[in-house]
N, C-alpha and C positions, 0 to 999 in steps of 0.2 A: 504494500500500500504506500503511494505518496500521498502524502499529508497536502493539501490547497490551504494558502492565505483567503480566507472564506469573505463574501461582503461583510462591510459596517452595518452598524444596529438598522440605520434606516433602509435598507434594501435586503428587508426581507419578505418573505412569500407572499402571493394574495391573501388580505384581509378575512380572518372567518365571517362567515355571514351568519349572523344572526338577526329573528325580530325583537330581540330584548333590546336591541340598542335604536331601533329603527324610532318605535313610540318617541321616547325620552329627547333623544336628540333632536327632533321635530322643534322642540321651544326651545333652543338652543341659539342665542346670535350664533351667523357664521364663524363670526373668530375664535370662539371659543369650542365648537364643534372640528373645526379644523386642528387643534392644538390639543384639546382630548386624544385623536386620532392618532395625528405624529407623535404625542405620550407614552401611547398603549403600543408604539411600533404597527399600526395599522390594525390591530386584531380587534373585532369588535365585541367579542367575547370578555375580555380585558376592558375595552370601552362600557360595557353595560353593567359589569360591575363596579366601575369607577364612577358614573354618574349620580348614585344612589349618595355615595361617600364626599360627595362636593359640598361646600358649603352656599348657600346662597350667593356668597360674595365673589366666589371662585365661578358658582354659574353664572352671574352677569358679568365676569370678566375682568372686575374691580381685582382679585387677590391673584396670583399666581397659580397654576395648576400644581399638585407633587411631581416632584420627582423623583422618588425614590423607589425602586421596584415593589420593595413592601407593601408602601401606600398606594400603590397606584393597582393592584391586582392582586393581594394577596390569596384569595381563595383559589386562583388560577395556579399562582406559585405555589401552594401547597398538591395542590393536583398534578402537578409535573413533577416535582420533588418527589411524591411519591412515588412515578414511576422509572424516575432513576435511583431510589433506593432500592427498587426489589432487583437491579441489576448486581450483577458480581463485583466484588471488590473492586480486582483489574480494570474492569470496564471503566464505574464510576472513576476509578483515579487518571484514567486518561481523558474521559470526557472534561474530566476537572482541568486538566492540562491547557485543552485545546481551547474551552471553554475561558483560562485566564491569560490564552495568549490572542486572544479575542476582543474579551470585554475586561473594562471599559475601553482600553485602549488595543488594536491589531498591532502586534509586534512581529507577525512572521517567523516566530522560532519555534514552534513547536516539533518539526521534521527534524531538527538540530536535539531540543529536547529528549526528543525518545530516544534517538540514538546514543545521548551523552548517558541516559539513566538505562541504559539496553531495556526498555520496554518490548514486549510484546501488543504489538498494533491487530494483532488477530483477535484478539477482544473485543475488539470493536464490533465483531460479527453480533453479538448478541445486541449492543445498542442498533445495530441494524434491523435484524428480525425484529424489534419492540419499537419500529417506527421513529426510533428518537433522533439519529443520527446516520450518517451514511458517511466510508471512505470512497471519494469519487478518485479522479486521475490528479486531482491537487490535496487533496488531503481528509480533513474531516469538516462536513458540513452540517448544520444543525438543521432541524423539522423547522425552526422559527427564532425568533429572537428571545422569545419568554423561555423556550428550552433552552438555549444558551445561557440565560438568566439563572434559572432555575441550577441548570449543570455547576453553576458557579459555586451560588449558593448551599447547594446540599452539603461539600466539602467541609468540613471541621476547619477551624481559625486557623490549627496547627498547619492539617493537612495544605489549605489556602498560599500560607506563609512559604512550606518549603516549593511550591511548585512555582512562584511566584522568583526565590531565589536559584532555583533553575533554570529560570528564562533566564533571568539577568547573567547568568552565569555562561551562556552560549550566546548571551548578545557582545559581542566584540566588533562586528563589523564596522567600516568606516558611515557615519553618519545614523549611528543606533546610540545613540549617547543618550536621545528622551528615551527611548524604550529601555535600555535598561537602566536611568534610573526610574523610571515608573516600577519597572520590577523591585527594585531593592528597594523603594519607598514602602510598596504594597509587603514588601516581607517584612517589615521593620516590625521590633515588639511594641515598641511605646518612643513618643516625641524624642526628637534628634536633633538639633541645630545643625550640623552637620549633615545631614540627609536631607533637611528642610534646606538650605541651601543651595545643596547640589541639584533637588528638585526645582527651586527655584527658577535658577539657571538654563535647566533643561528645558525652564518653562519661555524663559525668552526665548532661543535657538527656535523651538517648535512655534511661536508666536512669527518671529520672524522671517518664517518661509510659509506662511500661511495655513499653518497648522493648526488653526485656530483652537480644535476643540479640544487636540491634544494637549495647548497649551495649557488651557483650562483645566482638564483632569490630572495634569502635575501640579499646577497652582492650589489644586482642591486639595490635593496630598500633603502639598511642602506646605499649608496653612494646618491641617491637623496634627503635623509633628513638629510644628514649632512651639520651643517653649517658651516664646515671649509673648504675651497676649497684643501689644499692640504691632507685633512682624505676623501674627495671624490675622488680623484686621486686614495688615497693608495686601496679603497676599488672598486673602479673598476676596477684594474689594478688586485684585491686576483678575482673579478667577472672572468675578461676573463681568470684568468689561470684556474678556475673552469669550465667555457666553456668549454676550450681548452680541456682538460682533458677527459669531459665528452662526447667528438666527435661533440660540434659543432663548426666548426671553422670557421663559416662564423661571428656568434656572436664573439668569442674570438679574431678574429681581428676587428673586429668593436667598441669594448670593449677596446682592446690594444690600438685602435688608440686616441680612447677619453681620456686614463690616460693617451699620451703623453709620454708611456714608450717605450725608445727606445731599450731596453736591452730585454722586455718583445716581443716587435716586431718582435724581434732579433731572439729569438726564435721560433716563428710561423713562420718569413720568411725560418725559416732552415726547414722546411717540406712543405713551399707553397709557397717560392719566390725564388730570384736569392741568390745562396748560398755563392758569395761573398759579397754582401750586408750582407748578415748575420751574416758573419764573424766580419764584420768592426764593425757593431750594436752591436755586443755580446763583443768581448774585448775594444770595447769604455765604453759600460756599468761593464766591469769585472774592466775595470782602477779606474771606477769611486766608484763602489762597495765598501761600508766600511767593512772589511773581515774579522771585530770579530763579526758581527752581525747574526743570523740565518735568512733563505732565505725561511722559512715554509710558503708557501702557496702563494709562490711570481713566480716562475717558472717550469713550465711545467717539465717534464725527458724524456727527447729524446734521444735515444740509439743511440749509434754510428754504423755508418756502417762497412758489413762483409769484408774486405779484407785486414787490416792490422794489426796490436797490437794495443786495441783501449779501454785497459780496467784499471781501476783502480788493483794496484799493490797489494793493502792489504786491507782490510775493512776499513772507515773512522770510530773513537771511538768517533765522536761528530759528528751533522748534520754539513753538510758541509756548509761554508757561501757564500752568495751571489756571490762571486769574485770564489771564487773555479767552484760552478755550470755553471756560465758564461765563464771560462774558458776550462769546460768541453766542452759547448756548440759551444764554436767558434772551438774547435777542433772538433769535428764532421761535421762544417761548410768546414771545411779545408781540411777533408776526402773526404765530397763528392763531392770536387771540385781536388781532388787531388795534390793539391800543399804543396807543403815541405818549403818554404820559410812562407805560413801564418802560419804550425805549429811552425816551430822557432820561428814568430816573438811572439806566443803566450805564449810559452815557456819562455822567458824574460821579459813580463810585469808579468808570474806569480814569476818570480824571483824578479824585480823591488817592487813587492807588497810585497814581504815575507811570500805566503802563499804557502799551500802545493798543488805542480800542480798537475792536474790529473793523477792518472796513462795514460792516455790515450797519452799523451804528451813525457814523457821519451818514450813510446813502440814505440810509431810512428817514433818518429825523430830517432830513435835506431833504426829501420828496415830499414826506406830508408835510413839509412846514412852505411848500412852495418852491424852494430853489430849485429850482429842476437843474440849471449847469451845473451846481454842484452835483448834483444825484447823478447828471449825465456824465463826468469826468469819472466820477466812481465805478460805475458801470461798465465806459467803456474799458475801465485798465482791467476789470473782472472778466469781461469776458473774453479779452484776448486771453485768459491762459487755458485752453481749451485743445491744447495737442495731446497724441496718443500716448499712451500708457502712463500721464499723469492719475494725482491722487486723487480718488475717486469724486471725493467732496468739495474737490478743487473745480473740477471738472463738472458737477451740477451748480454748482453755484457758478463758474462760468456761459453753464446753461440758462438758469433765472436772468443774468446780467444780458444775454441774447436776446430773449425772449421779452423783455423790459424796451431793449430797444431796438424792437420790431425783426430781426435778425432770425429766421425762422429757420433757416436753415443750419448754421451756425449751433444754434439751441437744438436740433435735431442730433448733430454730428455728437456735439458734447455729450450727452443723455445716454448715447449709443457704446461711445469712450467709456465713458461712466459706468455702465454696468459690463461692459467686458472687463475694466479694469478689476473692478469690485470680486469678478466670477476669479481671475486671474490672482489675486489676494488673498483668496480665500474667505473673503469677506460676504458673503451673499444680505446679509442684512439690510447693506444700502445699495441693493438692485429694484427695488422696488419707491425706492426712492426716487431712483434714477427716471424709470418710468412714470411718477406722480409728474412730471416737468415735461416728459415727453409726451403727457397727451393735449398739451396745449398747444405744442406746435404741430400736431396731427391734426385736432379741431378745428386750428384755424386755415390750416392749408386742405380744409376739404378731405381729410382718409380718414372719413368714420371707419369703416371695416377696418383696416388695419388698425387706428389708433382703440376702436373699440377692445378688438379681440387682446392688444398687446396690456392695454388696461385692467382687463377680467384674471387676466395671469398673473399681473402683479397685484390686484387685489388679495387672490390668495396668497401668492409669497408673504404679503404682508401680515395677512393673518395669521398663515402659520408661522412667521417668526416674531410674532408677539408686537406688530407695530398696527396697535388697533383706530391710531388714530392718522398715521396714515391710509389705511382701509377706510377711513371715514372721506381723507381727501380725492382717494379713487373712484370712491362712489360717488361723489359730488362730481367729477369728469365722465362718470358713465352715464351718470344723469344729463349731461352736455350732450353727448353723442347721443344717446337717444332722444332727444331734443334735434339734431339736427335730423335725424336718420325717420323722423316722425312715430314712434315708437311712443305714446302718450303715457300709456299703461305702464311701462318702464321705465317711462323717466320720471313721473309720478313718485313711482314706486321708490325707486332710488332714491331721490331729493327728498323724500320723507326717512328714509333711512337715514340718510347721511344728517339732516337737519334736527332728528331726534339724537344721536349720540354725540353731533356737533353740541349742541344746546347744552348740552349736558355738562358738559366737561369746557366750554369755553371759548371755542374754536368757532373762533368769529370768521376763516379763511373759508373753509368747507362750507359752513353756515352760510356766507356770502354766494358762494358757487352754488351752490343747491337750488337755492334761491332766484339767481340771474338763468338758470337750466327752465328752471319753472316760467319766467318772463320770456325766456327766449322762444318755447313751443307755443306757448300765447302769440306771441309776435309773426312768426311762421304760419299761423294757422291761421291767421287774421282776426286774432283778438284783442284790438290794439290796446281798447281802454282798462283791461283786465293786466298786460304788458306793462303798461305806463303805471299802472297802483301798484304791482311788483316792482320796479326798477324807481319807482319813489319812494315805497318803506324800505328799500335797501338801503337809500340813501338817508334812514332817519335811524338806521338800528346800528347803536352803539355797539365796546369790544363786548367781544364774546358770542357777539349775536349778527356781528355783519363788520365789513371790510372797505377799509380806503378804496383799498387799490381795484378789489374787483366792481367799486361803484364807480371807478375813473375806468377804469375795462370797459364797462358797458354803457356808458355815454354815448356813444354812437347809436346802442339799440332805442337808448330811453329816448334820444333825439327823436328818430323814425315813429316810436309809438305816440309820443306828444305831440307830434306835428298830426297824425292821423287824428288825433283826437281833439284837435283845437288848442290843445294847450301850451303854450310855447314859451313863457314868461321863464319860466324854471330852467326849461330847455337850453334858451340861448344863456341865462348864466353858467350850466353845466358844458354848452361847449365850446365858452369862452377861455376855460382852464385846460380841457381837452387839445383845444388850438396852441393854448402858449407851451403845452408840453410839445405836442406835436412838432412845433417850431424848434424846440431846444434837439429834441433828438434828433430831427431829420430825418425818421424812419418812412420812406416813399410808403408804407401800410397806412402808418399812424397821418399820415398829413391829406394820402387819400381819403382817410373816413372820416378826418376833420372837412375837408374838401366836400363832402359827399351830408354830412352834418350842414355847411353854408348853403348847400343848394335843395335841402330840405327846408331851411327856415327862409330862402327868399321865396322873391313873390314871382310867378310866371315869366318870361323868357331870361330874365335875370339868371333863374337856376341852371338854366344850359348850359350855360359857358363855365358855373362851379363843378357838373355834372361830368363835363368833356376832361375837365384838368383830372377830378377824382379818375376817372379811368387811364388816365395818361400816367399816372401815381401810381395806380393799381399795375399798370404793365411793368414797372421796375421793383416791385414787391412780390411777396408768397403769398399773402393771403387769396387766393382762388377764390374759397367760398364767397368770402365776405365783395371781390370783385363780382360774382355772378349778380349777387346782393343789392351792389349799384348798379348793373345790367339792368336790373329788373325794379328799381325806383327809376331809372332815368327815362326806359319803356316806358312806364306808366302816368310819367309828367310830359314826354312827348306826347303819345294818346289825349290829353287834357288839353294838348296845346295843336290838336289835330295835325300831328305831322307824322302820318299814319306809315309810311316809310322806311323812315326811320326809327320809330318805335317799334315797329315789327318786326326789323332786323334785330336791337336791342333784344326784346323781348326770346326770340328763338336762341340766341344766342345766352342766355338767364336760362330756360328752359332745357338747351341742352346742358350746358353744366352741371344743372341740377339734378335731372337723370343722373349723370356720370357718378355726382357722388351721393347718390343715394338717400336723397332728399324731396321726397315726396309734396310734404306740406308746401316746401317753395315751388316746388314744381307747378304743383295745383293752385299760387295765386300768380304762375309766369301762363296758363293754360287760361285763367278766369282775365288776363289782360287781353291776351288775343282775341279772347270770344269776343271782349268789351269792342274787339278794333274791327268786329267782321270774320276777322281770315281764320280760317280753320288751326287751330294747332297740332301738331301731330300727338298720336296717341300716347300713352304711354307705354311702355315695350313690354309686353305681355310674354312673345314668342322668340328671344331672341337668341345667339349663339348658344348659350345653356339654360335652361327655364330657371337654373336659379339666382340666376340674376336679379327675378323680380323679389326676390325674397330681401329685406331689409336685415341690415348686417347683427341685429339680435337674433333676426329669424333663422338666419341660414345658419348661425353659431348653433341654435338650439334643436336644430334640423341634421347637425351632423353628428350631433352627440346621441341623437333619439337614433339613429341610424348604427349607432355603431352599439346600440343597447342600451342604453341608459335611459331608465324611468326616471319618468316626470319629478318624483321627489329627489334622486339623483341628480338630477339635470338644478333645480331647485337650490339641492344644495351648494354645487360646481360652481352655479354665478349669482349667487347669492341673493336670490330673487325666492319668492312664493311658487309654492306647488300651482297655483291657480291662476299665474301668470301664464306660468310654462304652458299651462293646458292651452289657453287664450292665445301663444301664441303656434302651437301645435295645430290648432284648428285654422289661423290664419294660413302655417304653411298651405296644410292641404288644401285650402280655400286658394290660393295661388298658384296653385300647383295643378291641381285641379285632379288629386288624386286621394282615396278613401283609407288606405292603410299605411302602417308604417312599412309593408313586406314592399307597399312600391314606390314609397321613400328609399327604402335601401336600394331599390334598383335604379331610379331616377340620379340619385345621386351618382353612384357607381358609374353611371353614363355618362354623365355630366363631366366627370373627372378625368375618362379615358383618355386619351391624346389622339388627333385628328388623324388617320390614316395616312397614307401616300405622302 
């Protein structure tokens, strides 16, 4: 038999299926349904006993989940245990072997092992026959991860201990330096200073090449055999940013909570709690901060979010210190609650300390306070640092700084950098971050589908790596795309999701987007005066509950829905601000829709000649959509001004782009112009290269997951929608489709897919 280096914990068999876990989890938020799952190693046997044992706090997502196998399934562990006791000595002491060159940490010695102890590997035969284990052509594999688990745990401390210092004992290789001190940690009788720092050490090495989790489960060791209470502090406090990092955040605040760090807290509350809490935690800890010291491997980097100047001014020529990063952090606290007051106040204790504030801090208080050149100088030095294989958070935040000053493509590149870097690091945490940035410049440049589907994906990443309040900000973006994609029911749905856990916790960003999602399918669907009372109480609702920068974002719509509805007073002072920004950046986007705002508020032929410049603006910008957008106002004040010609060419030209990207509702008021002018419009494309074309980019997501098997509650769960959505839009397919089952769904599709012949 050769022995196989077997997968990690997470890549083990399909999930058992059970309906014990199907009920319970039904009232479950997503993120906390998602994170139970990856808990249990996918078994939902393990899941349906763990739910019962939740506390309220833990089911709405407030506490962290357990970690510890005990807690998390013990009746399951007790059931496997037993059936590796009734195995023979031999057996159990090998599966013990394999099982601790496994878990927690894969070290690859176990073929070295046996040989070094002349084991007999024919033993194995019996864990074979008894389904527990199997040697394949790489070595010994387990039934599942709880068998692995369990394999560990049946072993006696003693037993544990020496198999533990037989790894280490055959780990000599070049670059096995964590793994065998992870061994000789794990064999240790009692606390070491000595071992704890050797562990230590091993724990940078493995940090530093991207190891993340391994760095973690050395730091979790060298903190329980140190014998100074405040070097066990420092090294679980380097454990949970190692967690945090590596996507598990249920560990990294339970980790956080034990080192008592409230700055480290602070941090994980700004992507999983209430973000004024976070705020106060992060510049309590920035006061306290000594800020000639380095902050290497003490906190997490959480990017700021996209709606206002949010980025460091110039490259920092030394790592930045603990008080700087902590100041960083409360300003992006401060962001996603929208308040202007916590950024000044943070602005002055970085004054107070004498350290060098974020750029993040001058751009901000410089935009809402009006200086736009300044915000604009800020900006522009941010988002030039946007080349490849930079750091990851370097590189979204030179995306915000893009995306700020109209630069869509740029902000695309970055975002993309951004999470390859992040996967390349070892860092998955801040990939989904990466995507919260990327679906603004998708929205605006017209790729619902793509920007839709690439959002649904990192919604999850985000909930299973414990970042529930970015989850909050993706559903506020999928409530966009279904807004554009006309998808009512959906966007509905979302913007009330994302608006109930925004509310909650403070997050005046999401709150704002949810919001302008809701205004925006009003506006598309020609609900003007319904539009206009949304994008009005956006602009009355303080932090926590609404956003500067996303009521300066949609000035352009509240423009179009005010003027439809007579009321303009308001309008032209909101796009007199709009203008002077416009002006400062020079983004050809930003000055066409200021452009496109002028000739909405003048009077009859006046507006043509603001109407020709906006598309003249529009052709040296990305924003697509929003140029069909003027296509299709300027059509329609031609029409008014009977210059039927010319508004007809407009118009079909609005019409066709909107087809293109999957925007129905604009479609249907670019169809309700032309009826207005006479001329027939062309249909909408029922029949076209693949019928599912016609399907809207929620529909055909949920149309290829019902296709490949996945029940409605399944599907439900996947994009974090209602059973009873999914049905709604299931019936749409088929109603599009013009077909009765799913059996010719899966065959429609399959066709649809093939590649064209000849």
């Amino acid at each position: 038999m050769t022995p196989v280096n077997p997968p990690p914990l997470d890549r083990t068999s399909p999930p058992q299926r059970t309906d014990a876990w199907r009920q319970p989890a039904a009232c479950l938020s997503e993120g906390v349904r998602v994170r139970v799952l990856r808990a249990v190693h996918g078994d939902q046997r393990a899941a349906a006993e763990l739910l019962p044992r939740l506390t309220e706090r833990q089911l709405t997502g407030i506490d962290p989940l357990p970690t510890a196998p005990a807690e998390l399934a013990p009746a399951l562990l007790r059931e496997y245990r037993a059936e590796i006791r009734a195995l023979p000595d031999d057996t159990r002491l090998l599966l013990l072997l394999a099982a601790a060159d496994q878990y927690p940490v894969s070290t690859d010695a176990f073929l070295r092992a046996v040989i070094a102890a002349r084991l007999d590997t024919l033993c194995l035969d019996a864990a074979e026959a008894a389904g527990i284990a199997h040697a394949g052509a790489g070595g010994v594999a387990f039934r599942d991860a709880w068998t692995r688990i369990a394999a560990y745990e049946t072993g006696t401390p003693a037993d544990r201990r020496d198999v533990h210092r037989l790894l280490a004992r055959v780990l000599r290789g070049e670059g096995e330096t964590p793994s065998r001190s992870w061994h000789r940690g794990a064999g240790a009788l009692g606390p070491s200073g000595r071992l704890s720092a050797e562990l230590s050490a091993a724990a940078d090495r493995a940090a530093d090449t991207g190891r993340l989790s391994v760095a973690r489960t050395l730091a979790e060791r060298a903190a329980a055999l140190c014998p100074d209470p405040a070097g066990q502090r420092r090294l679980t406090a380097r454990a949970a940013d190692c967690a945090w990092r590596s996507g598990d955040g249920d560990r990294a605040r339970r980790l956080a909570a034990t080192a008592a760090d409230d700055a480290l807290s602070g941090v994980l509350a700004l992507r999983a709690g209430n973000a004024t809490e976070a705020f106060d935690a992060l510049l309590i800890g920035a006061g306290t901060a000594t800020p000639t010291t380095s902050d290497r491997g003490t906190l997490p980097s959480v990017p700021s979010v996209p709606s206002v100047p949010s980025v460091p001014s110039v490259p920092p020529l030394t790592p930045p210190t603990p008080a700087t990063h902590l100041l960083a952090r409360a300003t992006e606290a401060a962001i996603y609650t929208g308040d202007l007051r916590r950024l000044r106040e943070a602005a002055r204790v970085a004054g107070r300390l004498g350290v060098v504030a974020p750029g993040t801090l001058g751009g901000l208080v410089a935009a809402f306070d009006g200086r736009y050149a300044d915000a604009r100088d800020l900006l522009k030095a941010a988002a030039g640092r946007c080349g490849p294989g930079g750091d990851p958070t370097v590189l979204i935040h030179a995306a915000i700084a893009a995306l700020l000053l109209g630069d869509h493509t740029r902000a695309a590149t970055a975002t993309v950098r951004a999470a390859a870097s992040a996967r390349a690091r070892g860092t998955p945490v801040t990939v989904p971050q990466a995507m919260e940035f990327r679906a603004y410049a998708d929205f605006w440049t017209g790729r619902p589908r793509a920007g839709e589907a690439a959002a649904t994906d990192a919604l999850w990443q985000a909930h299973a790596t414990g970042q529930d309040n970015g989850a909050c900000h993706l559903q506020a973006a999928l409530a966009m795309f279904a807004a554009l994609t006309g998808d009512a029911d959906v966007c509905r749905e979302r913007a009330a999701t994302a608006r109930s856990y925004a509310l909650a916790r403070g997050l005046g960003l999401p709150a704002a987007l949810a919001q302008w999602a809701l205004a925006f399918l009003d506006l598309s669907s020609g609900r003007f005066a319904a539009a206009a009372a949304r994008l009005r109480a956006l602009a009355a609702f303080g932090p926590g509950h609404g956003h500067r920068a996303i009521r300066h974002l949609a000035t352009p719509h509240y423009v179009e829905a005010a003027v439809r509805t007579g009321d303009t007073r308001v309008a032209r002072v909101a796009h007199a601000d709009y203008d002077r920004w416009a002006g400062t950046v020079l983004s050809p986007d930003d000055l066409a829709l200021s452009a496109r705002c002028r000739a909405l508020l003048a009077p009859g032929e006046e507006a043509v000649d603001h109407y020709r410049t906006a598309l003249d603006l529009h052709s040296r910008g990305t924003r697509d959509f929003e140029r069909a957008r003027t296509e299709l106002l300027f059509g329609s004040a031609l029409r008014r001004l009977r210059r039927r010609t010319e508004a007809r060419d407009r118009l079909h030209s609005a019409l066709e782009a909107f087809d293109s990207f999957g925007a129905p509702h604009c479609a249907t008021q670019a169809r309700t112009e032309l009826r207005a002018l006479g001329t027939p419009a062309a249909p909408a494309r029922t029949v076209p290269d693949s019928p599912t074309v016609t399907l809207t980019a929620q529909q055909l997501l949920v149309a290829r997951m019902a296709a490949d098997g996945a029940t409605n509650r399944e599907i439900a769960a996947r994009l974090a929608l209602s059973p009873r959505t999914i049905d709604h839009h299931l019936r749409g397919v088929f109603t599009r489709l013009g077909i009765r089952s799913r059996i010719e769904l899966v065959r429609l599709l399959a066709e649809s897919d093939e590649p064209e012949s000849g």
